[in-house]
C-alpha positions in Angstrom: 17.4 -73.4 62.7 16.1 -73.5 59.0 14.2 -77.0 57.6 15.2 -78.3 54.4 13.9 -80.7 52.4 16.7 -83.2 50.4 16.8 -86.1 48.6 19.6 -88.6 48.0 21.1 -91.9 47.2 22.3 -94.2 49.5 25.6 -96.3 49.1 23.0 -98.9 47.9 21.9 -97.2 45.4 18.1 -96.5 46.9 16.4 -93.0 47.1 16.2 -91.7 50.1 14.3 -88.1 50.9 13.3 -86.5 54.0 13.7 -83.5 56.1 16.8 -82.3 58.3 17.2 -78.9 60.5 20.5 -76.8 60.0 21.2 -73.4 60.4 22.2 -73.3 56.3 21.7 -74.7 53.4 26.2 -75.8 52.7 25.6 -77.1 57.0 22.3 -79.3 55.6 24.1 -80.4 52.8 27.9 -81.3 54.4 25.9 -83.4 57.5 23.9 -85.5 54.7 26.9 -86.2 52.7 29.3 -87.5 56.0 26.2 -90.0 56.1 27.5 -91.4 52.9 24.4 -90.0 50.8 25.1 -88.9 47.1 22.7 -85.3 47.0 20.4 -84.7 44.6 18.5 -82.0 46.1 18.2 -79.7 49.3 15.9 -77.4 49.0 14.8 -74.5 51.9 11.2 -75.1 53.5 9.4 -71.6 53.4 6.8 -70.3 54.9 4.1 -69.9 51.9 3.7 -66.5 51.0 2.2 -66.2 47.7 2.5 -62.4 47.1 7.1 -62.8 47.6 6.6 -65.7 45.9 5.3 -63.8 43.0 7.8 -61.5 43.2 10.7 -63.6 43.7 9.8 -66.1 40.7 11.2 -66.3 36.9 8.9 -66.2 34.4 10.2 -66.7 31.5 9.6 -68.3 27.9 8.9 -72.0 26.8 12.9 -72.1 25.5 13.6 -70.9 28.6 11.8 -73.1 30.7 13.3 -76.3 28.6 17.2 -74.4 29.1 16.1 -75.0 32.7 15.2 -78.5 32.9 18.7 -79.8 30.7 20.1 -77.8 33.4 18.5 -79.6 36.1 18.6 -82.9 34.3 22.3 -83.0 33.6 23.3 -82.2 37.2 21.1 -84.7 39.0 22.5 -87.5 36.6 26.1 -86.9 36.6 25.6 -86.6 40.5 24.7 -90.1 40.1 27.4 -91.2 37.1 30.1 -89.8 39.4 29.1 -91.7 42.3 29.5 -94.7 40.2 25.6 -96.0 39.3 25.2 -97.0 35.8 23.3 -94.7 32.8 20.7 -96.9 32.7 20.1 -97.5 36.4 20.4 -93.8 36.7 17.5 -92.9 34.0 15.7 -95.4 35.8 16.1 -93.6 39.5 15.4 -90.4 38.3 12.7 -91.4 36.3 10.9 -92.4 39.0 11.5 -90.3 42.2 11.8 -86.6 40.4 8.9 -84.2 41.9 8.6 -82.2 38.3 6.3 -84.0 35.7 8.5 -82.9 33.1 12.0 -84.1 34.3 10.5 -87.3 34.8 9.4 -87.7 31.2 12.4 -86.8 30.1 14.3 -89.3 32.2 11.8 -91.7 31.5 11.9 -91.1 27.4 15.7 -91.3 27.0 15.5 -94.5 29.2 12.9 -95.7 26.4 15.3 -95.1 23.7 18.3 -96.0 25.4 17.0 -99.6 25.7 16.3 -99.9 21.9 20.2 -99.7 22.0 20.8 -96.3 21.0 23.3 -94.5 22.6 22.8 -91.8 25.3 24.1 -88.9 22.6 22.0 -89.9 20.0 18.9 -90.4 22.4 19.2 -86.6 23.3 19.3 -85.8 20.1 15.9 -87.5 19.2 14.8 -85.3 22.5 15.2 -81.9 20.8 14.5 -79.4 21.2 15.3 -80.1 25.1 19.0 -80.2 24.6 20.5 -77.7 22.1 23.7 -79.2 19.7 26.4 -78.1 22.2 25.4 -80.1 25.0 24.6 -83.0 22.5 28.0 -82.7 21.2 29.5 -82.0 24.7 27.7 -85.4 25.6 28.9 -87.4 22.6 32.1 -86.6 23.1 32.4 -87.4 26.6 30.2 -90.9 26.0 33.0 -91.5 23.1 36.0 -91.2 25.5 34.6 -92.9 28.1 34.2 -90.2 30.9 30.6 -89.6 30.7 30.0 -88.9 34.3 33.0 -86.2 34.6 32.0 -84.8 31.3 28.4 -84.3 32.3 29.9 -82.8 35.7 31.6 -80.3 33.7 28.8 -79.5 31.7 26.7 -79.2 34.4 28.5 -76.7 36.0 28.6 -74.2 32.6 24.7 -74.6 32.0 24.5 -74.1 35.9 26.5 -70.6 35.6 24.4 -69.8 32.4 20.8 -70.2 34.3 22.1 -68.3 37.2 23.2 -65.4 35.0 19.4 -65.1 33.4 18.2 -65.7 36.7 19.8 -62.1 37.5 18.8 -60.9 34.8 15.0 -61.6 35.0 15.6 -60.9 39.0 16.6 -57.5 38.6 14.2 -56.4 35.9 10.9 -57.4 38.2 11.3 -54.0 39.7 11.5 -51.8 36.9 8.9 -53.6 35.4 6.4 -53.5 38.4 6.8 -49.7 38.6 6.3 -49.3 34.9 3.0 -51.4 35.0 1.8 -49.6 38.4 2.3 -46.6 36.8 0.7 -47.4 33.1 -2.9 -48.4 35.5 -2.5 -45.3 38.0 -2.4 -43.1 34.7 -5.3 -45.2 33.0 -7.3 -44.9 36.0 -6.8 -40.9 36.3 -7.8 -40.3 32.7 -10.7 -43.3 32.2 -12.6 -42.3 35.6 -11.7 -38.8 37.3 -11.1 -36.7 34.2 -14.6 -37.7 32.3 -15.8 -36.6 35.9 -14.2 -33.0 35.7 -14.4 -32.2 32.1 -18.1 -31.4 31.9 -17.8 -29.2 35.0 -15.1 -27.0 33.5 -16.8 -26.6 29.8 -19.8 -25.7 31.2 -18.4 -22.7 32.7 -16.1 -19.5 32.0 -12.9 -21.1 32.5 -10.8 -21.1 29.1 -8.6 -24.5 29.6 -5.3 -24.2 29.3 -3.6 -26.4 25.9 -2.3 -28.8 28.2 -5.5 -29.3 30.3 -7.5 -29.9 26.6 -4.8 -32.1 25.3 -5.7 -34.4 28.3 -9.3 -33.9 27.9 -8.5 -35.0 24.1 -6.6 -38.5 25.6 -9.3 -39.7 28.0 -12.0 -39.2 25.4 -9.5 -41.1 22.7 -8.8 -43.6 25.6 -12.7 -44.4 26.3 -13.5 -44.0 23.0 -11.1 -45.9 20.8 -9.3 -48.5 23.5 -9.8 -51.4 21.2 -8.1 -49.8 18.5 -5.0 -48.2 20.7 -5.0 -52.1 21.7 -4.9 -53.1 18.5 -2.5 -50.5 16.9 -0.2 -52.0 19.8 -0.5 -55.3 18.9 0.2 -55.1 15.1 3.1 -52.8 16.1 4.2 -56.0 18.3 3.5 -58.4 15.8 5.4 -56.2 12.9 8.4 -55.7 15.0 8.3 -59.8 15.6 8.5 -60.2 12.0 11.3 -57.9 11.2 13.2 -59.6 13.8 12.7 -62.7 12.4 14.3 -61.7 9.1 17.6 -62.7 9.3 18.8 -58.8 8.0 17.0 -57.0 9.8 18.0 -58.9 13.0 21.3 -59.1 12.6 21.0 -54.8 12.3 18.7 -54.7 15.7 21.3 -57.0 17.6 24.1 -54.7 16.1 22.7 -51.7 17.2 21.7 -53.3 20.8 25.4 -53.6 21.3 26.1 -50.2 20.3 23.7 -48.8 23.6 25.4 -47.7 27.1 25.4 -50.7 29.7 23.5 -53.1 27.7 25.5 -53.1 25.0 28.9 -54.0 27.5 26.2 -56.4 29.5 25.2 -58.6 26.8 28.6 -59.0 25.1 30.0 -59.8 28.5 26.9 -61.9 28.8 27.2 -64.0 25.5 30.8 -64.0 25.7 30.9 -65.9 28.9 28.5 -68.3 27.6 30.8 -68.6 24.7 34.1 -69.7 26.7 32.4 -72.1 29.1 30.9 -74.1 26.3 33.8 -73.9 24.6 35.5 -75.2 27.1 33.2 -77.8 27.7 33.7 -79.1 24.1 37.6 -78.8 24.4 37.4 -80.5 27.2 35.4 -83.3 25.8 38.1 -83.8 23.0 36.3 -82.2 20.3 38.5 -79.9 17.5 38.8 -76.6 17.8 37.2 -75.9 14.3 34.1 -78.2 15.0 33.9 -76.8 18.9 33.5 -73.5 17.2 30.8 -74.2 15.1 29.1 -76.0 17.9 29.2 -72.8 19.9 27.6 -70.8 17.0 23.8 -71.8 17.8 24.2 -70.9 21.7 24.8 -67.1 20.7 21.7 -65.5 21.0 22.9 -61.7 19.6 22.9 -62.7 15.7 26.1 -59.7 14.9 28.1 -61.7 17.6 26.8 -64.9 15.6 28.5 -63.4 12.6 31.6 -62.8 14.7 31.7 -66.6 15.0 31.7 -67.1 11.6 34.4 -65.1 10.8 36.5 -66.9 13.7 35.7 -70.4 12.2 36.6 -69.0 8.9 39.9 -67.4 10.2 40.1 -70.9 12.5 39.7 -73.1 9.0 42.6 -71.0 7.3 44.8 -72.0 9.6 44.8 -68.5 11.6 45.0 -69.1 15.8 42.2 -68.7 17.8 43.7 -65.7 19.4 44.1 -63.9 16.1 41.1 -64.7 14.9 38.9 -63.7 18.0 41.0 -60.3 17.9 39.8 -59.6 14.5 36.5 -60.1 15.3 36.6 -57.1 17.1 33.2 -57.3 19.1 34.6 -59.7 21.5 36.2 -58.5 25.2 39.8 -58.0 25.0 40.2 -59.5 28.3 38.9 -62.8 26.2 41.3 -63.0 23.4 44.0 -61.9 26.1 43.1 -65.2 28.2 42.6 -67.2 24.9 46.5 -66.7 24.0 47.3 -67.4 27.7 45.8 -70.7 26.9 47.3 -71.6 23.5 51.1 -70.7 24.6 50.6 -72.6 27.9 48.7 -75.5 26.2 46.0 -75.2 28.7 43.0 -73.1 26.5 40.4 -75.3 28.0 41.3 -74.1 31.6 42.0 -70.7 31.0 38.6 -70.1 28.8 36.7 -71.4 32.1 38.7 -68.7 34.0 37.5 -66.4 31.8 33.7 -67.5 32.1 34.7 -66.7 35.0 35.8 -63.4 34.7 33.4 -62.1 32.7 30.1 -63.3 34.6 31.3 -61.1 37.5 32.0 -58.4 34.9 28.4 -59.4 33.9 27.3 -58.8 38.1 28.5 -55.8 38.1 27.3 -54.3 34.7 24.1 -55.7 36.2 24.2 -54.0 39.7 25.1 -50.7 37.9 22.3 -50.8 35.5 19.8 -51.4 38.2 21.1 -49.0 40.0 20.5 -46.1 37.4 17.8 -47.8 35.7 15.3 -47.5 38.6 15.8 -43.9 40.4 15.6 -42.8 36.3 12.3 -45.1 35.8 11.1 -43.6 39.2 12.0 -39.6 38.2 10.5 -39.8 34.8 7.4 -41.6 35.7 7.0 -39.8 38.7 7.4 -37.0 37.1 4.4 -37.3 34.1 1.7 -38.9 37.0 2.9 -35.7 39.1 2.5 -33.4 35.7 -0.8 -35.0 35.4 -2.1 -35.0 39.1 -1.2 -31.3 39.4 -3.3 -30.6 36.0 -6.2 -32.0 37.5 -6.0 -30.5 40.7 -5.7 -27.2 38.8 -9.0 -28.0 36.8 -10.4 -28.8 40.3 -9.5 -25.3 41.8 -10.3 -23.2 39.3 -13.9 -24.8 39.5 -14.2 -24.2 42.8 -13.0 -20.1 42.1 -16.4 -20.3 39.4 -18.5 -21.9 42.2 -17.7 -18.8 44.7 
């Protein structure tokens, strides 16, 4: 039997947490909720092991970490809008019983505006950067129409899907990034402490070093020597590539070309395109127009060439062209999507058929992923193997020839 660790609201409206044994986490969850308790979170009780926990956890960015907490936010309260407690009365609740500092601030700040009498919308939006325009919009719209709690729901599940995608991401790129740091220090190591050590033994004999053998000599002395300035060639190279990137020319060509590379290029289309549907399915959903929707999707695309794509669609969109014709033109979209998008125009359902299609292409997305990893890491391995093997054998040939002198 696992433990796991919930908490809850009772048909009173009170938070309740504790502890319950199951053998699952769905078992855990589906024995708390025939008690009549509205969950807000089960989570498994591990044994603390800090070195998997280091491996297992997401690091990632400050936007990041914020995309994380709306997700978290917006989930735990339309929980408790669907179970029929009131916005305010919500805010309240979770501003006092979340664990993480941050959600409770949050809760706790749009409570604070919401009392001055602003609406919930327009409190997120004083909240920004914590909640980008979509889910604002998404929000609004839902708050407008009166279905607040099932819009939230629905929102919930797309930024849900979205976090669960970068978690992949950032999951299966710990690997190839441990073996590409463990093999940076073995290689720092070999030339910063045993080659000094062999280099004076083989110039001060016979032996003529081979080209190779002196080119490494040449790297450990410029490694010793000058590793302040390799560290600080490296940084301005960073920093110069940041600014490029962050001229809106020269990033629009990067993302172009990213999209133009085997297996990431497929991933992250696949990747932003899903994103794309859900949210705007979300806003269709919510009773936004198709034209405004559109250009409410346009800041959650990260690739800036499939950014321009969505201008051209609004454009196309404005002129009175469908959405299937225009996402056709466009040209870097899937076809599968603009296949589904006219599904969804001639049966009058595009909101439904765009989450199918999310749908779609996030397991599209899986198994791009799966693929990726799986060449990624026996290449990573080979080639890096390879250069520490190139470089071992060098030394050990330094080493023997030595020894020959010594006899």
């Amino acid at each position: 039997m696992e433990r796991f660790r919930y908490q809850a609201i009772d048909r009173s409206g009170v938070l309740v947490t504790g502890i319950i044994e199951a053998s699952d986490r769905p078992l855990a969850a589906s024995m708390l909720q025939s008690k009549g308790l509205v969950l807000l979170k089960v989570d498994h009780i591990r044994s603390k092991n800090r070195f998997q926990t280091f491996l297992n956890s997401e690091i990632g960015t400050s936007k990041q970490i914020k995309s994380v907490i709306a997700a978290r936010f917006i989930e735990r309260l339309s929980l408790l809008l669907t179970a029929g407690i009131t916005l305010e009365h919500s805010l309240q609740l979770l501003s006092h019983f979340e664990n993480e500092s941050l959600d409770r601030n949050l809760a706790a700040s749009l409570l604070e505006k919401l009392r001055t009498g602003a609406r919930f919308a327009d409190a997120m939006e004083l909240e920004s950067p914590s909640f980008d325009v979509a889910i604002i919009a998404i929000t609004r719209a839902g708050e407008l129409g009166g279905t607040l709690g099932p819009t939230l729901q629905q929102l919930a599940v797309r930024l849900q899907r979205t976090e669960e995608v970068k978690s992949k991401l950032r999951s299966a790129l710990i690997y190839p990034a441990t073996l590409i740091a463990t093999a940076v220090a073995a290689i720092v190591l070999i030339m910063s402490l045993v080659v000094p050590q062999l280099e004076p033994l083989i110039l001060s004999s016979d032996i003529q070093p081979s080209p190779f053998v002196r080119a490494i000599f040449a790297s450990s002395h410029l490694l010793i020597d000058y590793w302040w300035m390799l560290l600080l060639a490296g940084a301005s190279f960073l920093t110069l590539i940041g600014f490029a990137l962050r001229q809106a020319s020269s990033r629009r060509a990067f993302d172009k070309a990213i999209l133009n590379v085997p297996i990431i290029g497929p991933l992250m289309v696949s990747i932003e395109s899903a994103r794309f549907a859900r949210a705007l399915a979300a806003l269709l959903a919510g009773g936004i127009r198709l034209q405004s929707a559109l250009k409410l999707c346009r800041p959650i695309i990260v690739n800036q060439a499939l950014v321009a794509s969505i201008d051209s669609v609004v454009n196309a969109v404005s002129q009175g062209a469908s959405l299937t014709s225009a996402i056709s033109r466009a040209a870097l979209f899937p076809g599968m999507l603009s296949e589904m998008i006219r599904i969804g125009e001639a049966t009058g359902q595009l909101a439904i058929i765009l989450v199918q299609a999310a749908d779609i292409l996030e397991r599209e997305v899986q198994r791009i992923l799966d693929r990726f990893v799986a060449l990624l890491v026996p290449t990573l391995t080979f080639l890096i193997g390879g250069f520490v093997a190139t470089l071992i054998v060098s030394v050990m040939v330094i080493v023997t020839s030595i020894n020959d002198v010594i006899r």
